[in-house]
Each structure stands twice: as C-alpha cells, then as structure tokens.
N, C-alpha and C positions, 0 to 999 in steps of 0.2 A: 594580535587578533587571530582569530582561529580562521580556518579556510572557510567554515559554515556560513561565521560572524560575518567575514568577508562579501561571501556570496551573497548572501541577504541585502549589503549594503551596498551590493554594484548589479545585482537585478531585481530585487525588490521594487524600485521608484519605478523600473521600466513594464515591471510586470500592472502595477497602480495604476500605470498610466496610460497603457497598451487594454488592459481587460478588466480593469474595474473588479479585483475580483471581491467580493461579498463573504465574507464566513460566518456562518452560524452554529451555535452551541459550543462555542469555542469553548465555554468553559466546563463544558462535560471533558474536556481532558484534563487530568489533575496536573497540578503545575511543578509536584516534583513524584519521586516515585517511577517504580516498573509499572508502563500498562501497554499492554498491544492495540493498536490500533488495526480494524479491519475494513477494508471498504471495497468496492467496485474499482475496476481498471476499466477504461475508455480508449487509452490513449498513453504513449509512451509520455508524453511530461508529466502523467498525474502525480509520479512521486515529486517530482521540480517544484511541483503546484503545491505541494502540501507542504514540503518541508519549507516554501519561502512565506507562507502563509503563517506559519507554525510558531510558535517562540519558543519552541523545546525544539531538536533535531529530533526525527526521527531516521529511524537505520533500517535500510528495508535489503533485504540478499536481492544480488543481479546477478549476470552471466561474465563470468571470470573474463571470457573474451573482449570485456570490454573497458580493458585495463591491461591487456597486457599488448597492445602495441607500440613499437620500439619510436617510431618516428616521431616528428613535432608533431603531428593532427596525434598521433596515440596518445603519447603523453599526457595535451590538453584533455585528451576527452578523460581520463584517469586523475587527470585532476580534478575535472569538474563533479565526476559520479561521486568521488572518494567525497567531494566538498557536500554535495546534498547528499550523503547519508547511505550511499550504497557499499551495500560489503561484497564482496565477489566470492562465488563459489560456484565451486564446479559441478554443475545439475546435473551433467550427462552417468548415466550408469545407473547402477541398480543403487549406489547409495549416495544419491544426490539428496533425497530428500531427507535420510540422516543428518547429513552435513547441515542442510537449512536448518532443521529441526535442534539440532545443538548453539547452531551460530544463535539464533532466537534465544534460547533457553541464558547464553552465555551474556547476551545485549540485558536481558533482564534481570539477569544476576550483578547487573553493574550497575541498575537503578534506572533503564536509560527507556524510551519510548523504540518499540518493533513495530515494523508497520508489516502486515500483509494484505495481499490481494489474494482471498479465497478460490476463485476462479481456477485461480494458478496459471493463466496466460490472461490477455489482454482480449476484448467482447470482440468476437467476428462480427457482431451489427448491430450495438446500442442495446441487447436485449444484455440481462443479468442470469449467470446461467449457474450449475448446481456446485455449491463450495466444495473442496477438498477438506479431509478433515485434519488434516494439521494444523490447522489453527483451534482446533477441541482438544485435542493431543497437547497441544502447548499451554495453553490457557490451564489444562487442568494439573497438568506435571508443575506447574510453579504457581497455581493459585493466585495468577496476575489477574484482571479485571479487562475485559473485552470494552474498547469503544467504538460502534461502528459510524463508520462516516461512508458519506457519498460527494464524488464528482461530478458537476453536473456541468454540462458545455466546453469540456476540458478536447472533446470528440468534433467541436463543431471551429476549434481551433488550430486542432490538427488532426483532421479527419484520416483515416487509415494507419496512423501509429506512425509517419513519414514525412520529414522534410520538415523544412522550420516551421514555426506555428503563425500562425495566420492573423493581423489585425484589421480592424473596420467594426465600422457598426453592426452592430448586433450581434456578436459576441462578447460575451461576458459570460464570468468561469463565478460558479457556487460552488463553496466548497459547506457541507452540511454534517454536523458531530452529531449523537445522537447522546442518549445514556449510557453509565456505563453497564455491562452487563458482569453480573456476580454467578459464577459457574460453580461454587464452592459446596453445593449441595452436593455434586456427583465427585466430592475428592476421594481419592483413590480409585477412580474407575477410569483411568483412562488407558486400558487395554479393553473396554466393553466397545464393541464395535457397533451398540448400538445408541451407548449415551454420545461416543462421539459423533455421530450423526446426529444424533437430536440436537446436540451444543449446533454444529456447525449448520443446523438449519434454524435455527431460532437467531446465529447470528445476517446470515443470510436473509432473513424474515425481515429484519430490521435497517439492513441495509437498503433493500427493498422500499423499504417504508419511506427511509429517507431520500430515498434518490425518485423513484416511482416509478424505474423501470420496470419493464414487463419481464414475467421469470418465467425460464424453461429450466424443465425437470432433468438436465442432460449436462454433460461436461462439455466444455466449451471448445476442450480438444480435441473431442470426437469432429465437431460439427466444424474442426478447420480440418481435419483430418480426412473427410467424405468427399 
C-alpha cells in the first residue's frame, strides 16, 4: 500500500466523521491524465483536505523546511507531507519560483494531478485576493486543462493557518470543482505578459465563483507585509 493509499485509510473515516466534508463537481476532475488543479487557500490543511477527499493524489510544492528535520516529530511530519502530496522546494531566492514552475511542468509530464494556490500564500482574512501568474505560465507551456475548486469552512476549522483543526457543530468543510478550463487558444503565448494575466484572472474569476469570496485587486503578500 502506498503512503497516500495509507493515509486516506487511517484519516479519511476521522475526517467523515469529525466534518462531514461535501464535494462537489468531483467529476470535473478527469479520472486519469495531467490536469492542474487551482483554487483558494484558507488554511494550512486545505491541501490534507483535498488530497483525502480526492481519488487521484494530488502534488502541490511546499517549503523544503518542512521535511528536513532530523528528529522523531521531523521525520513524522516529512512523512506525513511527503504522504499527501507535497514535494519540497526551496522558495527562497530569486529562483524559487523556477524551481516550482519546473517541479509542476515535471508532475505533468508524468500524467499526475498539480494542485496550486494562485494567491501564492495563504488569505490574511477570508477575502480572495489577486493570482500570481504562474499558473498561466504553466497551463500554457504544457497545454494541461485548468480545474478550479474552492475551500470552503476549511478557515472556520482551523482559523489562522495554526494548531490542530477544530471539531463541533457547525463546521463542515465544502470542498467545490468547477469546469475544466481550455487555455489552448493562447498557445505559444506564454511570454505575453498580458495573456498571462488574462488566463490567471479568468481562473481567479472562477474560483471566485465557486467559493463566493469577496476579491481584492491586490497580492495577498503585500497586505501581510503592511
């Protein structure tokens, strides 16, 4: 049994039965094939929440730091990220986002589901704020098919990105697919610094749509950075 396979069958029933969680449009994600999926971050479990929801794995880049400690708490926790779907790389520098942008291109070359969070960090307060365009960049250099999803209550379980997640009444986690989107119109454009922004707001539009957050026109790392 795979680590994945594992995980799913040793949190899965607790997750069922702790948060009731709902999925919808589940079958807008094709059941084999490269496709990126894109959606809103809330909350550090929302990849936990996807990938046990999911019956493909998906593989989303995290922060190398969080795998490379030596003791038994490091370990577990590089077992567990490594199990749902996280590949580590190192962001910091001027070519961190090369690095993502190949690890992605590489996950798709293998046939497998990439998940991003456009944002590029996690929401300072529930609102949905303006995508990074590496995910226009990506979609369009491999001709993969965008699915956007959204999180919804994943933020009301574990509010501020911290400490174990929370159960009781009235929490319950939605997890929402959308269609897929076809970006194949703009191929070979993906040095136009303006089709990748229209890609990366039409998927943002949609995420939008599906989730119903309120959008600010602003990167979300400015507005923790202020």
């Amino acid at each position: 049994m795979s680590r994945f396979a594992l995980m799913k069958t040793l949190i899965g029933p607790l997750l069922r039965l702790f948060f009731r969680p709902r999925v919808e449009g589940a079958e807008n994600v094709p059941a084999e094939g490269p496709v990126i999926v894109a959606g809103n971050h809330l909350t550090f479990i929302d990849s936990v929440i996807l990938n046990l929801i999911s019956k493909r794995q998906v593989f989303f880049i995290g922060k190398s730091s969080y795998v490379t400690g030596r003791s038994l708490k490091g370990r577990a926790m590089a077992w567990f990220f490594t199990a749902v779907g996280m590949i580590p790389v190192d962001r910091d520098g001027g070519h961190g986002g090369v690095a993502a942008l190949m690890t992605g291109r590489r996950v798709l070359d293998e046939g497998k589901v990439f998940g991003i969070y456009p944002e590029g960090t996690r929401s300072p307060d529930g609102r949905l704020y303006r995508g990074r365009t590496g995910i226009a960049r990506l979609t369009l250099m491999t001709g993969v098919p965008v699915v956007p999803f959204a999180m919804i209550g994943t933020d009301q379980v574990q509010p501020g990105g911290k400490g174990l997640p929370r159960i009781g009444r009235g929490r319950r986690i939605t997890v929402r697919f959308g269609k897929p989107l076809d970006f194949s119109r703009y191929e070979g454009m993906d040095r136009d610094r303006y089709v990748l922004r229209a890609v990366t707001d039409e998927v943002m539009t949609e995420v939008m749509r599906l989730s119903g957050q309120e959008y600010v026109d602003m990167y979300a790392t400015k507005v923790k950075a202020a």
